[in-house]
N, C-alpha and C positions, 0 to 999 in steps of 0.2 A: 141050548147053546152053552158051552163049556166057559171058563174065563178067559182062556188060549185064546178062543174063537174072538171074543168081544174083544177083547184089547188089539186082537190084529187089525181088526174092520175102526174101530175109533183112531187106532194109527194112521191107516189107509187116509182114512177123511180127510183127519190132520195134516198131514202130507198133498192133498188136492187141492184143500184152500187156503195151505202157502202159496203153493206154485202160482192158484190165481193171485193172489195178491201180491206177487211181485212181479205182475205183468205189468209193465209199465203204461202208462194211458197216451193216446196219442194227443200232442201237445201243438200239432201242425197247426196252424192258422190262416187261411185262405187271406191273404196281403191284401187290399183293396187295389184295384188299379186306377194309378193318378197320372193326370198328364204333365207333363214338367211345363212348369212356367215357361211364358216366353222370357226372352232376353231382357232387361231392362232398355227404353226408348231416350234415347236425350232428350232434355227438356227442353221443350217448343220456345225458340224464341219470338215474344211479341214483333208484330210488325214495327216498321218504323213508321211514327207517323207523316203522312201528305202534306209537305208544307206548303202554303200557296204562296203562290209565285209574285212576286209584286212589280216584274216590269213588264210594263206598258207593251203589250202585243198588237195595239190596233197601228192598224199600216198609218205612216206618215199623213196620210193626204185626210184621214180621220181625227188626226190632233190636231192637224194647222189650220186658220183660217184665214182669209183675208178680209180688211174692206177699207170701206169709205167715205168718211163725213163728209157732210156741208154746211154750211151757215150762209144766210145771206136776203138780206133787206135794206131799204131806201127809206132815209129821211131826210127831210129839209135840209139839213146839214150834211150828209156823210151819206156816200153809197160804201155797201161793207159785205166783202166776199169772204169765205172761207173755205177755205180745203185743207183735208187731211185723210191721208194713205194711213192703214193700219195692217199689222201683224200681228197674232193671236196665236196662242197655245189652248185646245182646249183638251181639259182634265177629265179623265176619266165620270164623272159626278154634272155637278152644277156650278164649276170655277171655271171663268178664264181669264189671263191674263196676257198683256201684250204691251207692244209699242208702237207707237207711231210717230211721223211729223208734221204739224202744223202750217200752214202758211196764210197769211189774213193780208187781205188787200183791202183799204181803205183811201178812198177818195171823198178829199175835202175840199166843199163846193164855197167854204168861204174865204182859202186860200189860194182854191185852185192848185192842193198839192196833193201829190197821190204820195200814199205813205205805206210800206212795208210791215210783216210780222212773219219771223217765220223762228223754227228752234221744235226741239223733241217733247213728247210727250208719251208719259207711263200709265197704264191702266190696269185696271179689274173689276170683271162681271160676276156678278152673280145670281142665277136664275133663280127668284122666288117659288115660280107658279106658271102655268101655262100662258105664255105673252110678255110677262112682265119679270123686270130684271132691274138689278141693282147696279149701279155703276158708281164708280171713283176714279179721280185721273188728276197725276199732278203732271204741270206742264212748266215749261221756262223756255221763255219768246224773249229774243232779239228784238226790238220793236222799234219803230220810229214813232216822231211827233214832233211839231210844230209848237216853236216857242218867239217871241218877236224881242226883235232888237231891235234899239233903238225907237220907240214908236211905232208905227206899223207897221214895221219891215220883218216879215217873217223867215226866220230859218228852220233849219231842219238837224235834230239831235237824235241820237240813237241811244239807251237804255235794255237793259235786263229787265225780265219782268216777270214775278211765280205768280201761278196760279193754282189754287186744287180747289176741283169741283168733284160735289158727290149729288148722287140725284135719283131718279126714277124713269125706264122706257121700257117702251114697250115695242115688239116685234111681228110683224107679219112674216108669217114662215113662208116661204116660198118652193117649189121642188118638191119631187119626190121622197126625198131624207130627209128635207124639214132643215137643213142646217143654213140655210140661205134665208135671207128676207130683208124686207126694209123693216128698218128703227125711227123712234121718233124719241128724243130724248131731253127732258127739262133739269136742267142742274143748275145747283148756286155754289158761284164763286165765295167761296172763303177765307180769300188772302187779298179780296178785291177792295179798291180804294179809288173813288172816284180824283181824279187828275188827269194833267192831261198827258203823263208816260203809259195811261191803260190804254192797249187799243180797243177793250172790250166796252163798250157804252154803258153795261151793266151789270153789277153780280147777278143777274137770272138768265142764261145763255139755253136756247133752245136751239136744237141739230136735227137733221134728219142724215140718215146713213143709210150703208146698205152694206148686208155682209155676205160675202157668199165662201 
């Protein structure tokens, strides 16, 4: 092979592996495919909280009560009645509270005069324990009593008179709901003063009632 020859065929080459090498390379990139976000949510507001309710939903005839005392015994001296009407609110719990009015009949056998007591009275129970219950009750009587003039000659004066008694009873339940029963109750007077404006004969007063 001549020099002609070789220098053509070394140019030839020269020539073929420019061309390749300015083949550009493929630069494509296959994109991942993503899915688009959803939207942004507003944010959740918390609930409001349940507030409980605090009026009294039980029907009327479930908070009221009614009832009834009595007092009443015979001594040598003095027959002695008592009654008293009661109205009651009962609380949701173990309170109740009410009013009533008194009325005390006394007959005195060594004047032969029958004497008068009547006037309001305020109260409140409270249920310890099964039967047994707490009571306080202030009260203010009108009262009569016998005072003498003159030497034996008896008349007839009338006075105000408090009392507040606190104590201990207890109840027999009565009925199917239980809110009924008879009471039996011993309280002492602590405004009590023996004279003769008390018509009560002593600070330890014992009742029997009945509530329904």
């Amino acid at each position: 092979m001549n020099m002609k020859t070789l220098l053509l065929v070394s140019f030839c080459g020269f020539l073929a592996m420019g061309a390749v090498a300015q083949v550009p390379a493929d630069t494509t990139t296959v994109q991942p495919v993503t899915t688009p976000a959803p939207p942004p949510q507003p944010p959740a507001t918390a609930a409001a909280p349940v507030e409980k309710s605090r009026r009294d939903t039980r029907p009327l005839k479930e908070r009221i009560d009614f009832g009834f005392g009595t007092s009443f015994w015979i001594t040598p001296n003095q027959t002695y009645v008592e009654l008293a009407p009661v109205i009651a609110y009962r609380f949701p719990k173990a309170l109740i509270t009410g009013m009533g009015y008194r009325y005390i009949y006394r007959h005195e056998r060594v004047g032969g005069q029958d004497l008068n007591a009547y006037g309001p009275d305020f109260f409140a129970r409270l249920n310890l324990f099964k039967g047994i219950y707490l009571w306080t009750e202030y009260e203010i009587l009108k009262n009569e009593y016998l005072y003498q003039v003159g030497g034996q000659e008896l008349a007839t004066g009338s006075t105000t008179t408090e009392s507040y008694f606190a104590g201990l009873g207890w109840m027999r339940s009565v009925g199917r709901k239980g809110r009924g029963g008879i009471s039996v109750q011993v309280l002492y007077n602590f405004l009590y003063e023996r004279d003769i404006y008390n018509p009560y004969y002593s600070a330890w007063t014992y009742r029997v009632g009945y509530f329904f």
